[in-house]
VEXVEXSE-430006 format. One record per residue (C-alpha): residue number from 1; residue in three letters; y, z, x. Coordinates in nm, 4 decimals, decimal comma. Last residue first. Layout:
BEGIN
SITE	NUM	ALA	Y	Z	X $
...
END
This chain:
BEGIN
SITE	424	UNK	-0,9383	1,7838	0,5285 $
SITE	423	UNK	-0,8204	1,8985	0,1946 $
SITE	422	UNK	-0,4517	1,8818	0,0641 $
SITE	421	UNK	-0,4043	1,5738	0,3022 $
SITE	420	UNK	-0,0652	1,5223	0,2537 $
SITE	419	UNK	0,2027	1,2889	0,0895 $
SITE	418	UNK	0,2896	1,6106	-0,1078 $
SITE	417	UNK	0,3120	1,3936	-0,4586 $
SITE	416	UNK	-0,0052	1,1775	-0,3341 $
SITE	415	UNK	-0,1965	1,4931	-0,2145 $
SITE	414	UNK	-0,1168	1,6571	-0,5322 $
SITE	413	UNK	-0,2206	1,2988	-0,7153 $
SITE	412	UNK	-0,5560	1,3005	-0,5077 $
SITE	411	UNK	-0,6051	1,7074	-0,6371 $
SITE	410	UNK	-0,5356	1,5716	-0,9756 $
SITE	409	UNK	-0,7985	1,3178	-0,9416 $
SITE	408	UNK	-1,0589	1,5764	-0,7753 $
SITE	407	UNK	-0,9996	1,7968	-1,1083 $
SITE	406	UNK	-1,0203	1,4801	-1,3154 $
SITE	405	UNK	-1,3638	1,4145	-1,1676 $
SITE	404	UNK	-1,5373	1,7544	-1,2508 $
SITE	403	UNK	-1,3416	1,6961	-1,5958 $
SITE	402	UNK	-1,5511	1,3772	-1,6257 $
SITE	401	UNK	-1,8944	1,5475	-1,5177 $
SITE	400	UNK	-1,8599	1,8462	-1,7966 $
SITE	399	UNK	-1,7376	1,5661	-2,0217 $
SITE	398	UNK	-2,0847	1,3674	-1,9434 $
SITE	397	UNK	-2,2814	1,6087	-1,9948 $
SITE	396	UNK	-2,1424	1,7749	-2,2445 $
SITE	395	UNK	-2,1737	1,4095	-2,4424 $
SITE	394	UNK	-2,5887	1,3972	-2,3575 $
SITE	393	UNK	-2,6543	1,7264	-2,4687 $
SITE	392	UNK	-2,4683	1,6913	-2,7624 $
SITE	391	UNK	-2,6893	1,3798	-2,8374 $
SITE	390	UNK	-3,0235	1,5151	-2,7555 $
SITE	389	UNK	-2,9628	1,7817	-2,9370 $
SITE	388	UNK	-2,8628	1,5753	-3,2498 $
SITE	387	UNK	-3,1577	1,4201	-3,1907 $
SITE	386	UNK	-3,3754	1,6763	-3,2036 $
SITE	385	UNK	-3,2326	1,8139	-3,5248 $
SITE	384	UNK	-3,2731	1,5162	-3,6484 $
SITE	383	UNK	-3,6138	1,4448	-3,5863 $
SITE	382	UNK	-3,7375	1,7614	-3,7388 $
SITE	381	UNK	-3,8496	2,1042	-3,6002 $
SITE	380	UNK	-4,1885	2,2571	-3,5341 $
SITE	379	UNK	-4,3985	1,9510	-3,4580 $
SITE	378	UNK	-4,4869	2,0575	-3,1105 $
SITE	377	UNK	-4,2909	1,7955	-2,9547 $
SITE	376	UNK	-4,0430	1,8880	-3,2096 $
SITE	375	UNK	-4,0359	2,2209	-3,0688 $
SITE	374	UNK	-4,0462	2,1813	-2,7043 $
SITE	373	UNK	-3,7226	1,9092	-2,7443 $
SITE	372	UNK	-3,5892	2,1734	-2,9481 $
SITE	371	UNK	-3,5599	2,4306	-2,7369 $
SITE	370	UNK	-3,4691	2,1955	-2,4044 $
SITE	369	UNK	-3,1852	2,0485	-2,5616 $
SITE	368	UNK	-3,0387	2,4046	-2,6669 $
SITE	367	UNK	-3,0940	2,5200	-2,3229 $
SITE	366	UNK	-2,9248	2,2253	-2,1905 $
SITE	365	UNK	-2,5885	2,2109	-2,4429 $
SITE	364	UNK	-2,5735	2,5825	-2,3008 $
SITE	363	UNK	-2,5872	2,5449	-1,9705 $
SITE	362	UNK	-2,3404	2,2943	-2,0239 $
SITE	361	UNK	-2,1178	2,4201	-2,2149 $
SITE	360	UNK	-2,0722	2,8194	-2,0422 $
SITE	359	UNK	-1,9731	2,7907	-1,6036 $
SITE	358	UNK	-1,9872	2,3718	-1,5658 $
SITE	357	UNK	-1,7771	2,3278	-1,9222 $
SITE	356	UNK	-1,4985	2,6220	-1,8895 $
SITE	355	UNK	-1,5001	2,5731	-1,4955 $
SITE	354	UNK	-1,3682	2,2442	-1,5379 $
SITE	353	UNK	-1,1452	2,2403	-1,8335 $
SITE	352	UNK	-0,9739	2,5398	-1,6162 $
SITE	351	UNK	-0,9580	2,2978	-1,2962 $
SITE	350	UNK	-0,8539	2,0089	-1,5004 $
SITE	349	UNK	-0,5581	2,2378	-1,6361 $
SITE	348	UNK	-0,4347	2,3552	-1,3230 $
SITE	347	UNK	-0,4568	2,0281	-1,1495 $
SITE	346	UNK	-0,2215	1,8820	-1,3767 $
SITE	345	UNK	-0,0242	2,1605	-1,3543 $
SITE	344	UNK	0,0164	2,1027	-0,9626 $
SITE	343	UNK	0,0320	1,7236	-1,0355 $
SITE	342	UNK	0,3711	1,8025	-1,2405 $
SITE	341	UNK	0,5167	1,9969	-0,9701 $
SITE	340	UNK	0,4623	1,8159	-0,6773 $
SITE	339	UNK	0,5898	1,5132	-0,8807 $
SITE	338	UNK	0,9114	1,6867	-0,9719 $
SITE	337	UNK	0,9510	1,8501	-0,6330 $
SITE	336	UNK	0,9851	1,4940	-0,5120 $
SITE	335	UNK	1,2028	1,3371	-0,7693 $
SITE	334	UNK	1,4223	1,5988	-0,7222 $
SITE	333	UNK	1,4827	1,4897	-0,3784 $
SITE	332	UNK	1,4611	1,1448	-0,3770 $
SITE	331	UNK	1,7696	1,1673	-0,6688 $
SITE	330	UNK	1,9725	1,3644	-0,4084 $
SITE	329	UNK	1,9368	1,0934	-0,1712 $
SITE	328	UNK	2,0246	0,8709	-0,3802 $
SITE	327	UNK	2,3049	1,0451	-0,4539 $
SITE	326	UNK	2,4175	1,0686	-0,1376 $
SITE	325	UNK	2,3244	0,6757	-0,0611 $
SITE	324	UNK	2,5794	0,5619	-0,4224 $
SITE	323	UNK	2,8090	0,7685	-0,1525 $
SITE	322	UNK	2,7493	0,5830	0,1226 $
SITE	321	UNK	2,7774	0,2778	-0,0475 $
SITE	320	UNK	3,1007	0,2863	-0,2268 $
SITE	319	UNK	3,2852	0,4123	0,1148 $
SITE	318	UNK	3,0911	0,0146	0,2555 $
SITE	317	UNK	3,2454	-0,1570	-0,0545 $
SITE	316	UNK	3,5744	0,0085	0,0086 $
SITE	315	UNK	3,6055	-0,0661	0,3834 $
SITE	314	UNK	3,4465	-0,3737	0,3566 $
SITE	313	UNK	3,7137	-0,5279	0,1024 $
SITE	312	UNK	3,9813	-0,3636	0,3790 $
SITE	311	UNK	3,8339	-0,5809	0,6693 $
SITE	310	UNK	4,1913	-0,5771	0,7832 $
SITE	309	UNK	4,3093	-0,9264	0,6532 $
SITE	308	UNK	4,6773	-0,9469	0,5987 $
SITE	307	UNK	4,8801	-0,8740	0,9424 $
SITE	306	UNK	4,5718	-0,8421	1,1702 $
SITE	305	UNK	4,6840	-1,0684	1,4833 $
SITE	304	UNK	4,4798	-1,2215	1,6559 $
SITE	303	UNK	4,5287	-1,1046	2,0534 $
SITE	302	UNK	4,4450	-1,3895	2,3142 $
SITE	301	UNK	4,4892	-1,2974	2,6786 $
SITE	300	UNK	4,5591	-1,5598	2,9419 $
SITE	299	UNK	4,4901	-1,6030	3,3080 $
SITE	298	UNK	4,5496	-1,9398	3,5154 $
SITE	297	UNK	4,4882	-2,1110	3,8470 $
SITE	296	UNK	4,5947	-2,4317	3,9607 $
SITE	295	UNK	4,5288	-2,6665	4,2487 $
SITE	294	UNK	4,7236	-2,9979	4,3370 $
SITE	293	UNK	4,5748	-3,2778	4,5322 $
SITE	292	UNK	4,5670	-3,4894	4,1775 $
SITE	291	UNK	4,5908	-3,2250	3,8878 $
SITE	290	UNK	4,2569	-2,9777	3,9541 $
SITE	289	UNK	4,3192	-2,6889	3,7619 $
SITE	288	UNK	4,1069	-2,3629	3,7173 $
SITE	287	UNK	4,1594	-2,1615	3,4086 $
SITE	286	UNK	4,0208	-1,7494	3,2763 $
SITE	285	UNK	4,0317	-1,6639	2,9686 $
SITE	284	UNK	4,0144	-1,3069	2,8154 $
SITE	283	UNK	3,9579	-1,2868	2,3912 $
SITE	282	UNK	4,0955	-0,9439	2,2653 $
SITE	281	UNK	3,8678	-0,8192	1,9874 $
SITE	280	UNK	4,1760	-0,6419	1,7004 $
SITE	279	UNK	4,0099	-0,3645	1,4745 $
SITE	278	UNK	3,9171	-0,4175	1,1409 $
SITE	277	UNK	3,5673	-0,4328	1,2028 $
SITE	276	UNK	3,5766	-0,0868	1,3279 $
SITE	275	UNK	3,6469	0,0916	1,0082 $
SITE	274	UNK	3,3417	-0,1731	0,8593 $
SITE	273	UNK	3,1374	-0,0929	1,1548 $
SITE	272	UNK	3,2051	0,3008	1,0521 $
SITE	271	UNK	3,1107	0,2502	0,7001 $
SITE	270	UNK	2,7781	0,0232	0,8335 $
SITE	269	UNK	2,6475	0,3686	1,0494 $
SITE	268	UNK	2,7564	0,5791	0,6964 $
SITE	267	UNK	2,5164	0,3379	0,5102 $
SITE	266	UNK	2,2555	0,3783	0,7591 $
SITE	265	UNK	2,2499	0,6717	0,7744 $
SITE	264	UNK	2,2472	0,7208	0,3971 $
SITE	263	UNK	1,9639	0,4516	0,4465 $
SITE	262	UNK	1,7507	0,7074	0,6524 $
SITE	261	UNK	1,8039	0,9728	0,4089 $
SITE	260	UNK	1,6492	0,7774	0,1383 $
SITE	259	UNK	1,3452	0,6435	0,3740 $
SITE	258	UNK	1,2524	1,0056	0,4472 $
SITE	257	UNK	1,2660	1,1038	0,0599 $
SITE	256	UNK	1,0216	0,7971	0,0257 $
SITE	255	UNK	0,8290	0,9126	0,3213 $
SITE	254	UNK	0,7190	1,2082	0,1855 $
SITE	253	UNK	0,6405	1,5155	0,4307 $
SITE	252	UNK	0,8752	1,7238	0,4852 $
SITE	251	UNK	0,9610	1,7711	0,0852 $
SITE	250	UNK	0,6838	1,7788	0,0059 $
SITE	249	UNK	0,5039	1,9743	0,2367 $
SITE	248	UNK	0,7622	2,2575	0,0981 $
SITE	247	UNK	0,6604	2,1717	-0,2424 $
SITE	246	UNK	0,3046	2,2477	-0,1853 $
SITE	245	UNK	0,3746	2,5427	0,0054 $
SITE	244	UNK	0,5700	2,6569	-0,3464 $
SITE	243	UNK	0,2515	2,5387	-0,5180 $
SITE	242	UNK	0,0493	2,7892	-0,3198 $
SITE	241	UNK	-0,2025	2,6534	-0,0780 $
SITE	240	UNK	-0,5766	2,6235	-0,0296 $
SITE	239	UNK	-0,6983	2,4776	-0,3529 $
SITE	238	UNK	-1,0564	2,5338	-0,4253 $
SITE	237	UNK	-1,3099	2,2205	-0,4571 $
SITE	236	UNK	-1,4750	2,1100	-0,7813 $
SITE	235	UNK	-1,8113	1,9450	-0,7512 $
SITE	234	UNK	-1,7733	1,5820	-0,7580 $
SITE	233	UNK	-1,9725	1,5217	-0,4391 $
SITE	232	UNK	-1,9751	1,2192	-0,2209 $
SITE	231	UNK	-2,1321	0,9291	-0,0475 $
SITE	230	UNK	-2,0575	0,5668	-0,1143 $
SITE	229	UNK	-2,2730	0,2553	-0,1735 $
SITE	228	UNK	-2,2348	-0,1269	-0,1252 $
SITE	227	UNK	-2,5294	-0,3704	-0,2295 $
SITE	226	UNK	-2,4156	-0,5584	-0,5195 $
SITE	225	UNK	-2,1373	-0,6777	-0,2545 $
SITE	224	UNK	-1,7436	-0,7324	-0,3531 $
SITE	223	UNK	-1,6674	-1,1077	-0,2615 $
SITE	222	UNK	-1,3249	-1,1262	-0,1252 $
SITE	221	UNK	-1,3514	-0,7876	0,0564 $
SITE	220	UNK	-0,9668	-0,6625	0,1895 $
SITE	219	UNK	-1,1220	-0,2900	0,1668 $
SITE	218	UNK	-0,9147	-0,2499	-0,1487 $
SITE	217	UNK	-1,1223	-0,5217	-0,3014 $
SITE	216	UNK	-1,3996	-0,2896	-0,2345 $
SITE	215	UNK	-1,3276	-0,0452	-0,4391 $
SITE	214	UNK	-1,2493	-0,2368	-0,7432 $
SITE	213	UNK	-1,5743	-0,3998	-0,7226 $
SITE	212	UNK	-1,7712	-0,0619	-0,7010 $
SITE	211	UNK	-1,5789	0,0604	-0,9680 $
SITE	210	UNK	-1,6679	-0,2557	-1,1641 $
SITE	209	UNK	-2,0210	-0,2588	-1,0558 $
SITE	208	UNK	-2,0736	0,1464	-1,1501 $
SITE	207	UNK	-1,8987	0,0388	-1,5427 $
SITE	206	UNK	-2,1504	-0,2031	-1,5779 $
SITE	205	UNK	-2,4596	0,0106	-1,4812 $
SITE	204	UNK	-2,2506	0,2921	-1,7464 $
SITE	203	UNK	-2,2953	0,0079	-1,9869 $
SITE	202	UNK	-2,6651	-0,1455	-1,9112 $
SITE	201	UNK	-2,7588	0,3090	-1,8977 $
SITE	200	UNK	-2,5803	0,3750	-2,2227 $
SITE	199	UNK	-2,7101	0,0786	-2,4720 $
SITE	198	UNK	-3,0752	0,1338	-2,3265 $
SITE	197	UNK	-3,0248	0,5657	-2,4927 $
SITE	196	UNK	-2,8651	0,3802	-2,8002 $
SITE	195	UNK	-3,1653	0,0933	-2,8179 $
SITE	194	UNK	-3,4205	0,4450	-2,7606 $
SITE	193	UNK	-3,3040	0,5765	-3,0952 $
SITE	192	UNK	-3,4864	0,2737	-3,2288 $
SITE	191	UNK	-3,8413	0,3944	-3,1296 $
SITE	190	UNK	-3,7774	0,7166	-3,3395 $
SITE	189	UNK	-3,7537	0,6207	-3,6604 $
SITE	188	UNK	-4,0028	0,3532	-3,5887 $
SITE	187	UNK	-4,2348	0,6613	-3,5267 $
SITE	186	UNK	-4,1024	0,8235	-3,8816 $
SITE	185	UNK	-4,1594	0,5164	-4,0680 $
SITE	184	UNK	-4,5318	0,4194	-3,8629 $
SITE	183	UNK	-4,6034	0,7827	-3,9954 $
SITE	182	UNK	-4,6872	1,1065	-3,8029 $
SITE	181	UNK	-4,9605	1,3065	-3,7049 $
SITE	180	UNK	-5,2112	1,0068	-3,7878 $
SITE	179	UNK	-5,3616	1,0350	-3,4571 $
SITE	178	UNK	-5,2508	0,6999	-3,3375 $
SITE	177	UNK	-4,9028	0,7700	-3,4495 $
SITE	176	UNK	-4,8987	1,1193	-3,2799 $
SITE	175	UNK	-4,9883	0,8889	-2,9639 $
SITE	174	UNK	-4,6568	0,6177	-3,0129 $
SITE	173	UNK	-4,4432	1,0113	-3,0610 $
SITE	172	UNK	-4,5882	1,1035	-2,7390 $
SITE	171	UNK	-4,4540	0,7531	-2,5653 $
SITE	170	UNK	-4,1477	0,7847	-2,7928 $
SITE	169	UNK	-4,0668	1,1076	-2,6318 $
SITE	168	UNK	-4,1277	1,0253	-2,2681 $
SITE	167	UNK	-3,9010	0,7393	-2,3421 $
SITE	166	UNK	-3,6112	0,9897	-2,3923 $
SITE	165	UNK	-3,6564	1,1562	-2,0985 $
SITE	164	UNK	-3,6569	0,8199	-1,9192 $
SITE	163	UNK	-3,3743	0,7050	-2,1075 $
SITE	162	UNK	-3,2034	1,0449	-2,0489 $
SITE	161	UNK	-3,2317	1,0278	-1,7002 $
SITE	160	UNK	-3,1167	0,7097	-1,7106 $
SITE	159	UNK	-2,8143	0,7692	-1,8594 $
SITE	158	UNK	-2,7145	1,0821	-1,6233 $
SITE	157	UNK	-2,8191	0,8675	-1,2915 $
SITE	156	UNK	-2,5625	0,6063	-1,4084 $
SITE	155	UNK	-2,2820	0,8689	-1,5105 $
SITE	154	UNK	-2,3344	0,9987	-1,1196 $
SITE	153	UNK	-2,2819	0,6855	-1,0081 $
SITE	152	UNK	-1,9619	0,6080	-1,1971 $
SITE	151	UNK	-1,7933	0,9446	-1,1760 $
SITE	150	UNK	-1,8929	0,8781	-0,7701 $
SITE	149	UNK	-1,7077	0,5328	-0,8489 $
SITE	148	UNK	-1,4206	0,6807	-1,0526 $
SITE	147	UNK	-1,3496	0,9212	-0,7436 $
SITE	146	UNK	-1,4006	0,6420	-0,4818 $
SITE	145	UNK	-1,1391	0,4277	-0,6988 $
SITE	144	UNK	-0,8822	0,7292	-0,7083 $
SITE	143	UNK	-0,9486	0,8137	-0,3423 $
SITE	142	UNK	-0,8532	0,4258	-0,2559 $
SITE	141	UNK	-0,5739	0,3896	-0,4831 $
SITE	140	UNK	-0,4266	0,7504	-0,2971 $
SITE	139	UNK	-0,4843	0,5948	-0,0172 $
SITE	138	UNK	-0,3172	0,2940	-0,1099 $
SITE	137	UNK	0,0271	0,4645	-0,2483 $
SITE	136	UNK	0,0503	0,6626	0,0854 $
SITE	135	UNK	0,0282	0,3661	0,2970 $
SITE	134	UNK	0,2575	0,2054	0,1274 $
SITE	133	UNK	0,5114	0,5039	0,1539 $
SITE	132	UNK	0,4447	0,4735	0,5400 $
SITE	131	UNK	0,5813	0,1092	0,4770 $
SITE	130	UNK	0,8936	0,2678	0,3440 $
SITE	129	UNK	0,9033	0,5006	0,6518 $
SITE	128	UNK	0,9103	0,2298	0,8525 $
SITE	127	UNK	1,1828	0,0048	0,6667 $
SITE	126	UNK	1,3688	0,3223	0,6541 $
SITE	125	UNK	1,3230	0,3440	1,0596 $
SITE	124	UNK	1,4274	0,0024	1,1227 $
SITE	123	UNK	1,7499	0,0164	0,8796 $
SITE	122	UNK	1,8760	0,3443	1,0770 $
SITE	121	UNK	1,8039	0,1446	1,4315 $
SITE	120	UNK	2,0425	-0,1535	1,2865 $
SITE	119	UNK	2,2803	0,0075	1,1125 $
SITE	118	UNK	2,2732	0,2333	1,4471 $
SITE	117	UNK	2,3124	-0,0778	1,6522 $
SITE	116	UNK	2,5722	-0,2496	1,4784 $
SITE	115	UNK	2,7607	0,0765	1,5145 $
SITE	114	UNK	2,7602	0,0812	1,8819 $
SITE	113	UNK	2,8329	-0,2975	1,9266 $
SITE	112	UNK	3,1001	-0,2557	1,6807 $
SITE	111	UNK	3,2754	0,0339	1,9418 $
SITE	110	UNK	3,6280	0,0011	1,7900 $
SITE	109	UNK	3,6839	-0,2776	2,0518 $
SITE	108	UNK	3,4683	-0,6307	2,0941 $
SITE	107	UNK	3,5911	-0,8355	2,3998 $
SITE	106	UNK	3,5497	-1,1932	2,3148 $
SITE	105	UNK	3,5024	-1,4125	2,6816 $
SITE	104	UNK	3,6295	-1,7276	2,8332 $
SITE	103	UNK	3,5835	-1,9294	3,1026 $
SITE	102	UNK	3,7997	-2,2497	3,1849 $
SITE	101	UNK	3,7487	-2,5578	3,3755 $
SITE	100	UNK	4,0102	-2,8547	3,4322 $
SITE	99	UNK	4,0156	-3,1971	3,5696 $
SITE	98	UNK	4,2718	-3,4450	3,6098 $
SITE	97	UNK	4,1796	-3,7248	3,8118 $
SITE	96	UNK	4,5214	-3,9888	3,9139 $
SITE	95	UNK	4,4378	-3,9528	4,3418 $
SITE	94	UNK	4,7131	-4,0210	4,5560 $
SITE	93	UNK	5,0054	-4,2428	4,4691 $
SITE	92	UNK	4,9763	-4,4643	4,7233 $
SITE	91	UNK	4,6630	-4,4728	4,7532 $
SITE	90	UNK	4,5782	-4,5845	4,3829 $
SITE	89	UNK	4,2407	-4,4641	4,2631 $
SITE	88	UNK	4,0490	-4,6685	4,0145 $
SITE	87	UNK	4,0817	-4,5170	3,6457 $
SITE	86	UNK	3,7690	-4,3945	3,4604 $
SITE	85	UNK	3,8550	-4,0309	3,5681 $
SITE	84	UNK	4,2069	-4,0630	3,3835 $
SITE	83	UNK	4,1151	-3,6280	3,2048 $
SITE	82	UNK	3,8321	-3,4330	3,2773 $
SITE	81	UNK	3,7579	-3,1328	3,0976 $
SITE	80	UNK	3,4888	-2,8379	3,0993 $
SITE	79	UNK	3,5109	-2,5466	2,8477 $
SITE	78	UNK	3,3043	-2,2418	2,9476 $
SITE	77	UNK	3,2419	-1,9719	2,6287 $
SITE	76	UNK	3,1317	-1,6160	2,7300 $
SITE	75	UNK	2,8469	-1,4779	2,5347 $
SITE	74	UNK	2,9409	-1,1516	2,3005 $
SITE	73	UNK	2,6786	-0,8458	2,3749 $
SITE	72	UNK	2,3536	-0,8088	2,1902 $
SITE	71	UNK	2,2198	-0,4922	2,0328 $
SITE	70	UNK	2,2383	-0,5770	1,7064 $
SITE	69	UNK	2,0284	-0,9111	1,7685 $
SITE	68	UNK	1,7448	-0,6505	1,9839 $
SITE	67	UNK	1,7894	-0,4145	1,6712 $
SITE	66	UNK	1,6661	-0,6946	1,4306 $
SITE	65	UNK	1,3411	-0,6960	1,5710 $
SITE	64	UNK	1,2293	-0,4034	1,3999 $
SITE	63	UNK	1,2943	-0,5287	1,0951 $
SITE	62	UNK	1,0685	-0,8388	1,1380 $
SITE	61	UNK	0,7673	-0,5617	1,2623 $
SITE	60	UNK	0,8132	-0,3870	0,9625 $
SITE	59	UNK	0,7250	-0,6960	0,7764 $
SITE	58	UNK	0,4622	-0,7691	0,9722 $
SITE	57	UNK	0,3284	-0,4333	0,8589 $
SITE	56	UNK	0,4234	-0,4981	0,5046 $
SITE	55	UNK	0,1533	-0,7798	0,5075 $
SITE	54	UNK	-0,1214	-0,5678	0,7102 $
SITE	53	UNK	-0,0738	-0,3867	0,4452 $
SITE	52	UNK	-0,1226	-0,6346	0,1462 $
SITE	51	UNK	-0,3910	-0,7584	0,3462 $
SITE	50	UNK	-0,6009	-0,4396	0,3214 $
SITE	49	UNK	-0,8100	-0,4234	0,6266 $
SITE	48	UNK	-0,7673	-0,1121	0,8709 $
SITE	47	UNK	-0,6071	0,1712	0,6047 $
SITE	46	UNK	-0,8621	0,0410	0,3615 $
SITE	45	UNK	-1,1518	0,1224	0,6062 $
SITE	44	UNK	-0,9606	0,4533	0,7310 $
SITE	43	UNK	-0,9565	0,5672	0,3520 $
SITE	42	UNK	-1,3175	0,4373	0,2913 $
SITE	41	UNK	-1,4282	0,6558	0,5950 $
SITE	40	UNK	-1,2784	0,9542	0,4941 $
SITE	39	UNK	-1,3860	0,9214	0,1511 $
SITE	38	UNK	-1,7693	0,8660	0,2925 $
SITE	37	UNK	-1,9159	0,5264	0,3335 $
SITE	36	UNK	-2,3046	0,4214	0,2747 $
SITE	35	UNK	-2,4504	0,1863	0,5154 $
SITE	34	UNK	-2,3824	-0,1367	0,5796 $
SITE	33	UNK	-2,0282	-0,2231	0,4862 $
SITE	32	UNK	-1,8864	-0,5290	0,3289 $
SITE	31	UNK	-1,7672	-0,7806	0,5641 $
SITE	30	UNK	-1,3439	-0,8321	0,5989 $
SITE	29	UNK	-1,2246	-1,1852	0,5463 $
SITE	28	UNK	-0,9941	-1,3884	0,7697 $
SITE	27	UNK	-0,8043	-1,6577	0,5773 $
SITE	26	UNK	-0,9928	-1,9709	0,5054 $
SITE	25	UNK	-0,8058	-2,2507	0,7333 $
SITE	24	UNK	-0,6809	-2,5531	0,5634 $
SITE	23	UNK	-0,8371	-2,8747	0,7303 $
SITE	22	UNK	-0,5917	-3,1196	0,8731 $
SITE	21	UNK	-0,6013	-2,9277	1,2335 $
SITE	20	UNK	-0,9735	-2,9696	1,2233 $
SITE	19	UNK	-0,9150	-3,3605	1,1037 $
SITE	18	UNK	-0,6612	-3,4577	1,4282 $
SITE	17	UNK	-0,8706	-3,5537	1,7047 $
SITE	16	UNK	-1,2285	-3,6916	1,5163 $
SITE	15	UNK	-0,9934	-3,8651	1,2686 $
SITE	14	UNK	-0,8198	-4,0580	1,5627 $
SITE	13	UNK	-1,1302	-4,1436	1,6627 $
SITE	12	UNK	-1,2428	-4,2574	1,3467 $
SITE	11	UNK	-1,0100	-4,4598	1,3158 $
SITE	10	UNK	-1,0514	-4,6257	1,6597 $
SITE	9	UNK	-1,3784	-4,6772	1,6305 $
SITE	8	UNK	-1,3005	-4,8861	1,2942 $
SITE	7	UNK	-1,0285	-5,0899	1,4338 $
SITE	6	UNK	-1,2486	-5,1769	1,7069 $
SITE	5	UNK	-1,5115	-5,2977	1,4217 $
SITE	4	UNK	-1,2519	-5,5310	1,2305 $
SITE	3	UNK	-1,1354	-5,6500	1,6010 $
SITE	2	UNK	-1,5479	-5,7878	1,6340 $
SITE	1	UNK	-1,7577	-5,6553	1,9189 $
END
């Protein structure tokens, strides 16, 4: 075997060993589901697999770990020395080493330790309840996208139920041709009504993939699946609670206004490091002395002395802080009753817009349809008039089903601004 062809083996061993670690590794994806989720189970899918929270979860983790550093005492320093080892020893004289050992420790006062660790514990738990916020703002993405993908679906079935109702019509209208009811004018009339009624079903078919899409990528999908379905009604629900309980969950509830009290903790746990910082940390030492035959032993006590810097530039900064965190506080506060209240008249008004279309409009818009559609069928109205129907039909329809959707929307938002589940 030639050295060309060793060389070659050996390459390609070496390739063999080290090309998997070479490669860049695909991050984890999640599989689209199988059968058709609910908006309980989307929620606990989204909960389980979006990145971007399994991201601030790692986060929180990080955080966490900062209490153990906090928490940690000061290490004791040794200092070894040897002094004239190198020389040769001279009897007479006895022996020239010099060697010396000494131990010493920094002895924190003012409580620090304490204080580091509430900063510490305070800054954990906002951290937490901030990623709890997180998890509020994705289910509420979640419901949102479910909602607009049930609006979607049921949009879909609406459109082609009107292209096949409408079809129906051009297929008798195509026979009254044949019998010379009608002319090729009035049929052709007709036949290109059905492009609008084609036009509505391809778009509201788009409009179901892109929900469907945006859905999914919430799941942590990377490639959303033509087949994935969801289960769900639109109908209006009734609201179980008062807005005044609404503002009370609130208010106990949201993690946001959590997270602002936990930094004013914070903030007052860094005030008091700051007072303690400008305490004085004694440093102990302890010294053993070897000096020939001779033995020594020594304690000292170091004590710095705090004539110009106090930690006074913490002191402000940190007084500065605490109260900027009052007012934050404050701020959290108002900002939660604010958003209780403004989804509670946000669900006020969907529900009314609601029950004004599903309880008089669209009954209405139906019976109308229906009339005419019997009488032009029977030749007893015109095209027009059919059409027009047809077309107000068609547009109650589809607000009556929108403002179905905007009332589960506004409940989502209420359940958002209470950070509860308004309905189980």
């Amino acid at each position: 075997m030639t050295q060309k062809s060793l060389r070659a083996m050996a390459l390609a061993a070496v390739l063999s060993c080290t090309g998997p670690a070479l490669v860049a590794q695909a991050p984890p994806t999640t599989p689209p589901p199988t059968t058709p989720l609910t908006l309980q189970q989307a929620v606990a899918r989204a909960l389980a697999a979006n990145p971007t929270l399994l991201s601030a979860q790692q986060h929180v983790s990080a955080v966490e770990a900062n209490k153990i550093t906090a928490g940690l005492r000061q290490n004791p320093n040794l200092t070894l020395l040897g002094q004239s080892v190198t020389l040769p020893e001279a009897p007479a004289n006895g022996n020239p080493f010099f060697y010396s050992a000494n131990v010493s420790r920094l002895f924190e006062r003012g409580q620090k330790r304490r204080w580091r660790l509430d900063s510490a514990t305070a800054t954990a738990e906002s951290t937490a309840s901030l990623y709890k916020d997180q998890q509020r703002q994705l289910v509420l993405a979640v419901r949102q996208a479910f909602t607009n993908m049930l609006l979607a679906k049921a949009s879909l079935a609406v459109a082609e139920e009107n292209l096949t109702d409408y079809q129906k019509t051009v297929d008798l209208s195509r026979s009254r041709l044949d019998a010379g009811d009608i002319t090729r004018t009035d049929f052709e009339r007709i036949d290109l009504q059905q492009a609008q009624f084609e036009a509505d079903r391809d778009n509201a078919r788009l409009n179901m993939q892109q929900t469907s899409a945006q859905l999914q990528l919430l799941f942590g999908i990377e490639r959303p699946s033509p087949g994935f379905d969801i289960t769900g009604t639109l109908e209006p629900p009734a609201l179980p609670l008062t807005q005044t309980e609404a503002e009370d969950k609130g208010l106990a509830s949201r993690p946001d206004y959590l997270a602002a009290r936990q930094a004013l903790t914070a903030a007052e746990a860094n005030s008091r490091l700051a007072i303690a910082g400008g305490t004085t940390d004694p440093t102990l030492s302890g010294e053993y002395e070897r000096n020939g035959a001779d033995n020594t032993y020594g304690l000292s006590v170091q004590f710095p002395l705090r004539i110009f810097d106090r930690n006074q530039g913490e002191k402000s900064r940190t007084r500065y802080e605490v109260e900027s965190s009052r007012q934050a506080v404050t701020a959290a506060r108002n900002q939660v009753v604010s958003d209780v209240d403004i989804a509670w008249m946000g669900f006020e008004t969907a529900q009314r817009l609601a029950e004004r279309y599903n309880g008089h409009y669209l009954d209405e818009a139906g019976r109308v349809r229906d009339n005419l559609q019997f009488s032009y069928r029977n030749g007893n109205s015109t095209l027009l008039d059919y059409l027009s129907a047809l077309r107000d039909y068609r547009a109650v329809r589809l607000s009556s089903l929108n403002a179905n959707a905007q009332v589960w929307l506004a409940l989502h938002q209420l359940s958002f601004a209470t950070a509860t589940d308004i309905l189980p």
